[in-house]
Structure formats: C-alpha cells, structure tokens
Backbone as JSON Lines, residues from 0, in Angstrom:
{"i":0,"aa":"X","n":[-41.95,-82.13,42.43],"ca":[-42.8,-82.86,41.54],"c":[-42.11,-83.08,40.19]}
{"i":1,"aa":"X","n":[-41.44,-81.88,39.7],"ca":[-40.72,-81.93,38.56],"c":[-39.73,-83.45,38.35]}
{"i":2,"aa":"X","n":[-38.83,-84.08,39.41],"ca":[-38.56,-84.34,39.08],"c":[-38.59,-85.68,39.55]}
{"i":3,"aa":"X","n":[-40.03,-86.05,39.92],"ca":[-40.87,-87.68,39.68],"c":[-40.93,-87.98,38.31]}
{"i":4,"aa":"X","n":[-41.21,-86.96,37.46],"ca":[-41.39,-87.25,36.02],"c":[-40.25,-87.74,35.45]}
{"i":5,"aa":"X","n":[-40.65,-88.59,34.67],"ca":[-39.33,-89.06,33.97],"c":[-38.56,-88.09,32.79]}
{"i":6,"aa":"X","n":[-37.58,-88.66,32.06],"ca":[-37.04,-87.87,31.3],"c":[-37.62,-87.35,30.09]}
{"i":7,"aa":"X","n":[-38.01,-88.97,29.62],"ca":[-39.11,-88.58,28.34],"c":[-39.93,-87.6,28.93]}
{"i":8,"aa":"X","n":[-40.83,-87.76,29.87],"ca":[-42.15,-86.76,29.91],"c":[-41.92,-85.33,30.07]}
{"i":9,"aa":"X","n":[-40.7,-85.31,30.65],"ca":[-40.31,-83.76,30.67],"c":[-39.76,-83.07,29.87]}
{"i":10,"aa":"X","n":[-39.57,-83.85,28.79],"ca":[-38.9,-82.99,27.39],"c":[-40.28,-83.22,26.35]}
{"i":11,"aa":"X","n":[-41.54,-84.44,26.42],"ca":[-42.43,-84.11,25.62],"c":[-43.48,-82.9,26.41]}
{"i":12,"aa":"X","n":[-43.87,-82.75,27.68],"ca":[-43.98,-81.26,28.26],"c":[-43.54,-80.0,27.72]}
{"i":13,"aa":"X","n":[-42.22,-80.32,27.72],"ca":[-41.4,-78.74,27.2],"c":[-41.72,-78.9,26.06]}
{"i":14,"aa":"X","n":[-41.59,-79.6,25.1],"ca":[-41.74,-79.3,23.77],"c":[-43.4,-78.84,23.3]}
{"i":15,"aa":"X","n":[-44.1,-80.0,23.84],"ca":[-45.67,-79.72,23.58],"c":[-46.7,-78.62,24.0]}
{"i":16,"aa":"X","n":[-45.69,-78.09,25.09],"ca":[-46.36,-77.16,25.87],"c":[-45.79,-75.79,26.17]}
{"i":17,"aa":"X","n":[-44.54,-75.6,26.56],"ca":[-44.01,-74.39,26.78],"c":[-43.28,-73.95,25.56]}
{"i":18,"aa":"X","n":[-42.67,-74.56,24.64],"ca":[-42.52,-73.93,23.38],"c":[-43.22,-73.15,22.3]}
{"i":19,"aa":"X","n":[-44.89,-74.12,22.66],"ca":[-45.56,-73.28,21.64],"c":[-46.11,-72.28,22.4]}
{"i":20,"aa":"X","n":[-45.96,-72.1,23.93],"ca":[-46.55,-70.87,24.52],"c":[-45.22,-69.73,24.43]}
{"i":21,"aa":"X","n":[-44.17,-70.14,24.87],"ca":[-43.15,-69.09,24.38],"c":[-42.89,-68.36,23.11]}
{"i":22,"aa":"X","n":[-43.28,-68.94,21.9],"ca":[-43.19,-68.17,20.9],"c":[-44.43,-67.49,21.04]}
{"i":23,"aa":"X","n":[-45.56,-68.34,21.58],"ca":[-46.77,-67.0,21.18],"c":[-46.41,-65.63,22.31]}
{"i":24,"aa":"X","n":[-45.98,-65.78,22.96],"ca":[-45.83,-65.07,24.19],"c":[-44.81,-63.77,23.24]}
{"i":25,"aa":"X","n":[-43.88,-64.24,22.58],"ca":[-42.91,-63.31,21.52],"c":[-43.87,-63.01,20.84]}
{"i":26,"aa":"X","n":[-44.86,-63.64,19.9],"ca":[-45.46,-63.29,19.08],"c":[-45.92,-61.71,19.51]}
{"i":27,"aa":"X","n":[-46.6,-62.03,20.38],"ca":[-47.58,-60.82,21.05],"c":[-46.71,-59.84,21.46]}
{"i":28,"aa":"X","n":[-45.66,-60.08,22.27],"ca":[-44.35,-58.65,22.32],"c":[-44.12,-58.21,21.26]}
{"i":29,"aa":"X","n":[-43.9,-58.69,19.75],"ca":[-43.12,-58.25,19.3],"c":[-44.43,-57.24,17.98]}
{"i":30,"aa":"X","n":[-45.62,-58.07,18.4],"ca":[-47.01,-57.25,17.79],"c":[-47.43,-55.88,18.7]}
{"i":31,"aa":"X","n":[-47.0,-55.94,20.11],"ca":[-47.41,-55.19,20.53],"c":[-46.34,-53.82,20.42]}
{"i":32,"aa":"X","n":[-45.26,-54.09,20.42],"ca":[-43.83,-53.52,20.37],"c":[-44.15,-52.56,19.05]}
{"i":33,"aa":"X","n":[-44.54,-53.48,17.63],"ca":[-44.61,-52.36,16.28],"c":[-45.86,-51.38,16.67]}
{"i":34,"aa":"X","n":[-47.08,-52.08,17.47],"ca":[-47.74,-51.34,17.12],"c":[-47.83,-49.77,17.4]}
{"i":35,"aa":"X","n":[-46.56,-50.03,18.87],"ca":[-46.32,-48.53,19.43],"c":[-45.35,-47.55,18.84]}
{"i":36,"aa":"X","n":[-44.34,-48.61,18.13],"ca":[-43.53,-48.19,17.46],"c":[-42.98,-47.74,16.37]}
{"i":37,"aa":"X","n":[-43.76,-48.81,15.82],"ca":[-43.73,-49.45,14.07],"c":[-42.55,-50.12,14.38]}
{"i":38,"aa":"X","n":[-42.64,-50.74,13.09],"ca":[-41.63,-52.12,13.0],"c":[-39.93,-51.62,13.1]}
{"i":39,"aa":"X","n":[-39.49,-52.3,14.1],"ca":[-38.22,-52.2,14.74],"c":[-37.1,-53.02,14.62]}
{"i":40,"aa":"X","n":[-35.8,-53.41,14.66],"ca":[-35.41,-54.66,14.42],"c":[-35.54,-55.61,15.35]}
{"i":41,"aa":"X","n":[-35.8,-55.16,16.54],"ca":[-36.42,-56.14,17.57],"c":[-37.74,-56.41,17.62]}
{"i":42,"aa":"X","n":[-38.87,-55.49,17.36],"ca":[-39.96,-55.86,16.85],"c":[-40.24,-57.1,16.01]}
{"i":43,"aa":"X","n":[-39.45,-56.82,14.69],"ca":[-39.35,-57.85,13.81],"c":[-38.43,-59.9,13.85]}
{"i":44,"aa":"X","n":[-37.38,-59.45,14.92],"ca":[-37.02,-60.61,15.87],"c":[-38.22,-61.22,16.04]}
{"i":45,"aa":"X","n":[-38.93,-60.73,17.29],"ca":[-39.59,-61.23,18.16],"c":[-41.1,-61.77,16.98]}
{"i":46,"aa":"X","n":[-41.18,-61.25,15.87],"ca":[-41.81,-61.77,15.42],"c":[-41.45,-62.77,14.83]}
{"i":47,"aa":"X","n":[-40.23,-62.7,14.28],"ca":[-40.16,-64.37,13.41],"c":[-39.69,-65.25,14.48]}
{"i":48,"aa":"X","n":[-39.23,-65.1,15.74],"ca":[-39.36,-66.36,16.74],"c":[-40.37,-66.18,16.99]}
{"i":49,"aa":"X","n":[-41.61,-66.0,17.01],"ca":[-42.5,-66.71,17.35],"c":[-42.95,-67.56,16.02]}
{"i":50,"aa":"X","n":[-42.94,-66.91,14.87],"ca":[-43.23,-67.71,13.34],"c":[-42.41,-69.13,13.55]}
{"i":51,"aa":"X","n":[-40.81,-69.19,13.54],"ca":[-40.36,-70.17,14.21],"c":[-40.8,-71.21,14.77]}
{"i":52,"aa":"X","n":[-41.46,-71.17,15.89],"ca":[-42.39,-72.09,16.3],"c":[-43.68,-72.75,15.61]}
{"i":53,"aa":"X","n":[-43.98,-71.87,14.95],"ca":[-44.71,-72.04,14.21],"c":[-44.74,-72.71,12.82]}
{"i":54,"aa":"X","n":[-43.5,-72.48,12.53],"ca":[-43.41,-73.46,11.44],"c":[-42.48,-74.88,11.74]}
{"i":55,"aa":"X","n":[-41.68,-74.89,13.1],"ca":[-41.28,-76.02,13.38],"c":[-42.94,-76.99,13.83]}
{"i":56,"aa":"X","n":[-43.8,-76.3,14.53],"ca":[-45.27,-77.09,14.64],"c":[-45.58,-77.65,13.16]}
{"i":57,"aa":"X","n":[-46.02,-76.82,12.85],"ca":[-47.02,-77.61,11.41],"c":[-45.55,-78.91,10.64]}
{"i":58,"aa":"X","n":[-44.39,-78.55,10.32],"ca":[-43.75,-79.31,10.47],"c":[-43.46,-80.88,10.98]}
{"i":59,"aa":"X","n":[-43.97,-80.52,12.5],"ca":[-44.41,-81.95,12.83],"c":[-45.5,-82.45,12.93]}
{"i":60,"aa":"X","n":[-46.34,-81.75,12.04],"ca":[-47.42,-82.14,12.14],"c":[-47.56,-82.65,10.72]}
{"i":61,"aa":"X","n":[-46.55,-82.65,9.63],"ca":[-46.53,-83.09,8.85],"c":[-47.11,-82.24,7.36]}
{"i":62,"aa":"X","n":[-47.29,-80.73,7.86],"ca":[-47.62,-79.83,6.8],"c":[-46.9,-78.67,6.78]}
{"i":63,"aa":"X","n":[-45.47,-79.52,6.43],"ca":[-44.9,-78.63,6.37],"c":[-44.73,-77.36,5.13]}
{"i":64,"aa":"X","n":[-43.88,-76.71,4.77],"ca":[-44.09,-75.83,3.43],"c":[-43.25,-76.68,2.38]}
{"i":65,"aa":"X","n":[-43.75,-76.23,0.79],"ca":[-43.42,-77.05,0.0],"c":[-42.59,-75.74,-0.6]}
{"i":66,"aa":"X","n":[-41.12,-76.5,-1.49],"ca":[-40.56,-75.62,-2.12],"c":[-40.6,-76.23,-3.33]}
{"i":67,"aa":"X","n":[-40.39,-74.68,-4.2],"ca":[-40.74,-74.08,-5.58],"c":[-39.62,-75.17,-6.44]}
C-alpha cells in the first residue's frame, strides 16, 4: 500500500504524523526515565528531542519564538 502513495503524500504523512508522535513518544521516555531516576543525561536528551518537535511544530505553524 505504502507504495501506491505518491512521493509528496508520503513525506507530508511522515512529517504530519509520525514526527509529532515520535517526539511525544521521547517525550514520555525521557519523563518517565527522570521520574525513576531523576534527571540523567539521557533523561534530559530524550527530553529536548521531543521539545524539538515541538518547537519545529509551532514554527510551522507560524508561532514561532521571538528573540530578545
């Protein structure tokens, strides 16, 4: 099935859809990781890739952050 889809649709898929689930997916490892642990340097990874995503989103969404 994958690959009836054309090219465009399978890179606006990946982007629209499995990117912002993969960072949340880090998000939550890397929340669940401190909470057993406290904050770790992989703990703390896994949290700013998921932030990552998160700020490449609002980004294209056109709100992005403003600098000082």
């Amino acid at each position: 099935m994958w690959l009836l889809l054309t090219r465009r649709l399978r890179v606006w898929f990946i982007v629209t859809v499995l990117v912002p689930l993969g960072t949340g997916l880090l998000r939550r490892a890397g929340l669940a990781l401190e909470r057993r642990t406290g904050p770790t340097q992989l703990s703390r990874g896994l949290l700013r890739a998921g932030d990552l995503g998160d700020r490449a989103r609002a980004r294209l969404r056109g709100g992005g952050r403003r600098r000082r």
